[in-house]
N, C-alpha and C positions, 0 to 999 in steps of 0.2 A: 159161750160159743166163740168161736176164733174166726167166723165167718161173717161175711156183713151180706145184708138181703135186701131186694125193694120188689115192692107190687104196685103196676100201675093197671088202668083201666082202658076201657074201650075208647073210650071219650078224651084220651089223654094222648092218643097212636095217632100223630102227624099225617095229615090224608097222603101225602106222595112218597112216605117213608116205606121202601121195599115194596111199591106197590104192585108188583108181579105176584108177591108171593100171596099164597092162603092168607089170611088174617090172622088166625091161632099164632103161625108163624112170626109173622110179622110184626105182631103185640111182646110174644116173648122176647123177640132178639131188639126191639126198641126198649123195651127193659132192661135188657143187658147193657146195651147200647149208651142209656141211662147213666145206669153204674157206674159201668167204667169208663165212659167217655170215648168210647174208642168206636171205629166206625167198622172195621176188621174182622165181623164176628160169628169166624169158621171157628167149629169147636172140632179137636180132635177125639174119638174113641169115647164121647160124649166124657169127657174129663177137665182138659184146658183148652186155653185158646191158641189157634194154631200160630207157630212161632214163637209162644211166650210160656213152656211149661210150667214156668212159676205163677199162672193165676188159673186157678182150678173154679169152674163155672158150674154151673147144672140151672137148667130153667124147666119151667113146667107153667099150664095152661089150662084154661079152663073159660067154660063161656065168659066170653067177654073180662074178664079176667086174666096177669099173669103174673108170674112173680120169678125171679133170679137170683143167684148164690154167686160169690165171689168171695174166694180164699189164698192170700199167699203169705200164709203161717204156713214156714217148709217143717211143721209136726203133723201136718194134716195130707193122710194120701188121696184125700176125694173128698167129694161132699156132694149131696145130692137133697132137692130141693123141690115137697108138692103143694099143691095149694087145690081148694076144694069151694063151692060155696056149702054152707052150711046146711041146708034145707036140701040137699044130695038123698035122696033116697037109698037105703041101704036095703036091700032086700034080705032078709034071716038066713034062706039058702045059701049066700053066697059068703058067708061067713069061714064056710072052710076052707075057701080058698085064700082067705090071709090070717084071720084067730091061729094062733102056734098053742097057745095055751088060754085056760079058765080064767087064768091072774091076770092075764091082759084086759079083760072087760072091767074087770077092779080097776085098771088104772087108767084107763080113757076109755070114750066113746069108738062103737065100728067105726065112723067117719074118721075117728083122729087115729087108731089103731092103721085103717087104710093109708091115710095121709102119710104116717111115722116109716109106714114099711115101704111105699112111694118112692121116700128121700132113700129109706138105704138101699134098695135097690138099687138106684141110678149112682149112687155114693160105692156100693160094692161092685156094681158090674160089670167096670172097665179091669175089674182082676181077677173076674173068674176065666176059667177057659174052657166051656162048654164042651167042647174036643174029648178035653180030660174027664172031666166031673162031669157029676148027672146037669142037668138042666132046671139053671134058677130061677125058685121061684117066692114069693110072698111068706110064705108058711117058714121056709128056711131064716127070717131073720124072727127071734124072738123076742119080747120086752119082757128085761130081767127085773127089773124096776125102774121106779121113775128116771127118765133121762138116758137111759141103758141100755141099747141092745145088742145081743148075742147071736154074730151072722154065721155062715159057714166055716169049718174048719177052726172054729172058736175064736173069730176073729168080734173084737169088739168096735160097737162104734156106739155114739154118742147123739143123743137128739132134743131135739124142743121144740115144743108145738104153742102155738100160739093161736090166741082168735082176736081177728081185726073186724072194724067195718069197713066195707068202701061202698058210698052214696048210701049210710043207711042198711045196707046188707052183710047178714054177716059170714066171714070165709075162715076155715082154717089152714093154716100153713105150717108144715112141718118142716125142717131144716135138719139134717144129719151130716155126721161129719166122721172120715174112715181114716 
């Protein structure tokens, strides 16, 4: 990947840091905050950060959890970034709404299948245009194999899922790049 990522935790979020905001809030952009060192962190059209088109971000959240994506390889149109704790319950019904095909349960778990199509979701959705096209959803990006998926309009993008622990628990994180 051409993308570099970090995950911090609950217990890691500086108590005065952005303390107006939600907490969800708050954990991912001291994340970001993290990364890049920067204190500035409006994101536009959830793509980059504003004033600086050349560093392409996407964060994502989860209890007490969060983790962020930072990209300025100008080969890379986006990248989008989910992270899950493990033990997520996935209910069977709701499989339709992200499973695209059979061979994708062959190549990961529903929880890492959801996580993978997460990232490209946020990775493709600053170029679709709802206006025009129908309205994006999970099912639209497929995993062609490992590493691989096939988004709208044939557009490829590129992904990696990983499993960490933090304190002991374990999360998955999926990182995609458009």
């Amino acid at each position: 990947m051409r993308s570099t990522f970090l995950y911090l935790g609950q217990s890691e979020l500086p108590e005065g840091f952005m303390a107006d905001k939600r907490n969800d809030f708050r954990l991912s952009r001291f994340c970001l905050s993290s990364l890049t060192g920067l204190k500035d962190l409006s994101i536009i059209n959830h793509l980059h950060l504003e004033g600086d088109k050349s560093k392409l971000v996407s964060i994502s959240h989860t209890k007490e959890l969060a983790a962020c994506a930072l990209c300025t390889n100008p080969e890379v149109k986006s990248v989008g970034i989910d992270i899950e704790w493990s033990d997520r319950k996935m209910r069977e019904g709701t499989f339709k709404y992200f499973v695209s095909h059979e061979r994708e349960l062959k190549l990961h778990t529903p929880l890492e299948i959801w996580c993978i199509k997460e990232a490209a979701f946020k990775a493709y959705s600053p170029f679709h245009d709802d206006e025009k096209e129908k309205i994006l959803v999970l099912t639209d990006f497929e995993i062609i194999e490992q590493g691989i998926l096939q988004g709208p309009n044939d557009s490829e993008l590129i992904y990696e899922i990983i499993e960490e622990e933090y304190q002991g628990r374990p999360f998955k994180l999926a990182l995609t790049e458009y």
